[in-house]
N, C-alpha and C positions, 0 to 999 in steps of 0.2 A: 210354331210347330217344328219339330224336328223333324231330322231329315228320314228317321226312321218310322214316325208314324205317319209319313207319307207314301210309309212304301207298304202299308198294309191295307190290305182291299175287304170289305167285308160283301157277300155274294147273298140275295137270297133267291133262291130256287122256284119256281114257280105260283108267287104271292097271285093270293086270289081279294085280299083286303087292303085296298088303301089307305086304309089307319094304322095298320100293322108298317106298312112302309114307312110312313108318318113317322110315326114311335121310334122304326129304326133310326131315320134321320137324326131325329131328337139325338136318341142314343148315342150316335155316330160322332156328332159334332159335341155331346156331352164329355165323351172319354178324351178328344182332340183331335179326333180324324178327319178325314172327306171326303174317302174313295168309298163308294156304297152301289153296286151294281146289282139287276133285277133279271134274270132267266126267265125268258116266258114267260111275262106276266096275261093273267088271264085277261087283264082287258089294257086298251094300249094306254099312253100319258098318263100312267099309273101315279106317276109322281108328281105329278100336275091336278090332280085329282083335291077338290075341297075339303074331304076328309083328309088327305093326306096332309095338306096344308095345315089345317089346322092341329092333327095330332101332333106336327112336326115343333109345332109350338116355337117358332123363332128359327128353326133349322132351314133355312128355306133357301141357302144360298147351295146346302147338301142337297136337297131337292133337285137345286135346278142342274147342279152337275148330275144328278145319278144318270146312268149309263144304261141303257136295256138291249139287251141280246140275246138271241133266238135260243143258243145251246150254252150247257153251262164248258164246253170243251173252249169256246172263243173269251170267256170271261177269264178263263182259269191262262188263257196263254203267255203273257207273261210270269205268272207266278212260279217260284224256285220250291216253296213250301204251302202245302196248305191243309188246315185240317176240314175235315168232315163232321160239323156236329150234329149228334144224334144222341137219342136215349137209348136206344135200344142195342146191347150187343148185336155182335153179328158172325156168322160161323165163318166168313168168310171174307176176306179184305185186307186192308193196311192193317198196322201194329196201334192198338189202342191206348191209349193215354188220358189223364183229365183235364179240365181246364188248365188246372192252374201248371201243370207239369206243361202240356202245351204251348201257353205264354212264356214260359221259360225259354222252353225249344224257339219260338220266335225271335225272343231278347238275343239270344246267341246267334241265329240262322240271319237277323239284318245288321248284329254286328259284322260277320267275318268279312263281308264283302257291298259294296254300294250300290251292286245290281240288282243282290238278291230282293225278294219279295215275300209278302206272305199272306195267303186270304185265310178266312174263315169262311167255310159256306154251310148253311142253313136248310134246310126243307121247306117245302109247302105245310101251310097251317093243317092242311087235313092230313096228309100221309109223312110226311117227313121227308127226307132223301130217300133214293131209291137204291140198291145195289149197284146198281151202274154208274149210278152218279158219285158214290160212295169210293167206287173205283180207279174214279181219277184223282181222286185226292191224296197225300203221302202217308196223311195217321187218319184215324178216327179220332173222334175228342166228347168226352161225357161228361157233363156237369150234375157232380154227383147229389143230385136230390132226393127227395123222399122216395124209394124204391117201387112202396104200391101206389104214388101220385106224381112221375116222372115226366109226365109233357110238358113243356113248359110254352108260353107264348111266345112267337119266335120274335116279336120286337122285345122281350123278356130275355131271352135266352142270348140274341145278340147283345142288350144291356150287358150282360153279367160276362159274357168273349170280349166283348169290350174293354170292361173295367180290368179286367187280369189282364189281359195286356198291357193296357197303361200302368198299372201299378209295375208289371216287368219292367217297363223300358223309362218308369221317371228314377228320379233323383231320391233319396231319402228326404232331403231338403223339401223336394216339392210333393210330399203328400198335406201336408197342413198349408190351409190359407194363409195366405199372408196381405196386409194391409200396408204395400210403402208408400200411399200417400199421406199415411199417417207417420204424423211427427212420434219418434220412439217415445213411450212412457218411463223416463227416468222414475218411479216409483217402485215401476216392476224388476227392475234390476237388482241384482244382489246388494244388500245391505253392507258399506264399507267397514272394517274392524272400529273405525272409530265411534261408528254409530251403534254397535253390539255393544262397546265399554259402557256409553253411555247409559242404553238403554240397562245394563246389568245394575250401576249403579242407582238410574232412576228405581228400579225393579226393590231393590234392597232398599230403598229409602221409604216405598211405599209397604214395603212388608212389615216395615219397622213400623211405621203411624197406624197400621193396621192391628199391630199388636201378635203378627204371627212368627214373627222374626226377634228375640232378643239381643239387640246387637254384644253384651258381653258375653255370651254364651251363644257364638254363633252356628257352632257344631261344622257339620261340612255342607247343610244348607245353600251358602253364597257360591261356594265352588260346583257344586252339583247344575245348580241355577245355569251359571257361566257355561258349563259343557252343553248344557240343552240348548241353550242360545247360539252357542255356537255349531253344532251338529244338524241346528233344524235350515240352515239354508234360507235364515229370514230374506226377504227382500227391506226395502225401502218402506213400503206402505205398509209391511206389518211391522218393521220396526215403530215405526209411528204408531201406530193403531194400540200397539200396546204401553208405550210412552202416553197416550192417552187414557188407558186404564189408569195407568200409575197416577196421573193426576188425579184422577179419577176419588180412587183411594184415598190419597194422602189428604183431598179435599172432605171426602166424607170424615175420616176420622176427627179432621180439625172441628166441622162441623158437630159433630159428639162432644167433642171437648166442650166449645163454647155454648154447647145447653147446660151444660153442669156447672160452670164458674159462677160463681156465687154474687 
């Protein structure tokens, strides 16, 4: 983990379901984080809780750190930035933003500085955040969903604050899996020039027993061939693959021949 998704806290505001916490967890430890803190929860050791465990699905070392604290003013007191997610506009508040504009603003706000911080905070499943609570936060933040079907579940909604963040703050490198205790697939690497000749000439030799190719009248056929060969970016295992047509071919044709000899 870097040191910058250590610095973001995800909050949620007065959870009445401990599956919903569960799920955050999951969530939480899903994108790469581990700060997950709970305001009021309606009943106490909320994250100790069997549902919770279980929906947490293996998150359970997030579990055991989550945090819980009476007001959301003592969660939010380190934090330098933090948005408010909600569906609903609001006439009245911080400056509003989306997701993904918001993880942006993050990416940037735990670059400049190593103190800075950043939370997301969340609503209660029934009402959402409240005005007030809305009030201590720096933006609002809307994940812009279906307009007539916009509530979202909040171990849902932190999943998807989640992910926009991580995708802000990794690498290009690191969005695709990678496998290094896997030995590299020499196959899948580009095709050397020496193995394109080859294969142009196997390619020509098969077109020829085929009878599609007249080698004394060869037109611009073979050159044509040659550019696609080379433009297509073959690897290793399609140059083979089609080295093995070629055989392929050349063998049937002979095959033909020797049912007709006499």
């Amino acid at each position: 983990m870097t040191l910058e998704f250590s610095r973001v806290r995800f909050i949620l505001t007065e959870p009445s379901h401990p599956g919903n916490v569960g799920s955050s967890a999951r969530a939480v430890k899903n994108m790469g984080f581990e700060d997950l803190w709970l305001v009021a929860p309606k009943t106490a050791n909320m994250a100790s809780d069997e549902q919770a465990i279980a929906l947490a699905s293996g998150a359970t070392d997030i579990l055991e750190n989550t945090q819980s604290t009476p007001t959301l003013e003592q969660a939010l007191a380190p934090i330098t930035l933090s948005f408010a997610l909600t569906a609903r506009a609001r006439d009245l508040g911080p400056p509003p933003c989306d997701i993904r504009e918001a993880a942006q603003l993050a990416r940037e706000h735990l670059c400049k500085h190593a103190s800075h911080r950043v939370a997301i905070v969340l609503g209660s499943e029934r009402a959402g955040l409240t005005n007030t609570q809305i009030s201590l936060c720096h933006r609002i933040c809307h994940i812009p969903a279906n307009p007539s079907y916009s509530s979202l579940n909040v171990a849902q909604a932190l999943q998807l604050a989640a992910w926009e963040v991580r995708y802000a703050l990794i690498t290009p490198e690191e969005r695709l899996p990678t496998t290094p205790d896997l030995a590299p697939d020499m196959g899948k690497q580009l095709a050397r020039t020496e193995s394109i000749q080859a294969l142009a000439k196997h390619w020509e030799q098969a077109l020829i027993a085929v009878q599609f190719l007249d080698p004394e009248h060869p037109k611009k056929l073979i050159a044509r061939m040659q550019h696609l060969w080379q433009k297509s970016d073959l690897t290793q295992d399609e140059v083979d693959m089609l080295r093995g047509v070629c055989t392929a071919m050349i063998r049937s044709a002979q095959n033909q021949k020797d049912l007709f000899k006499p």
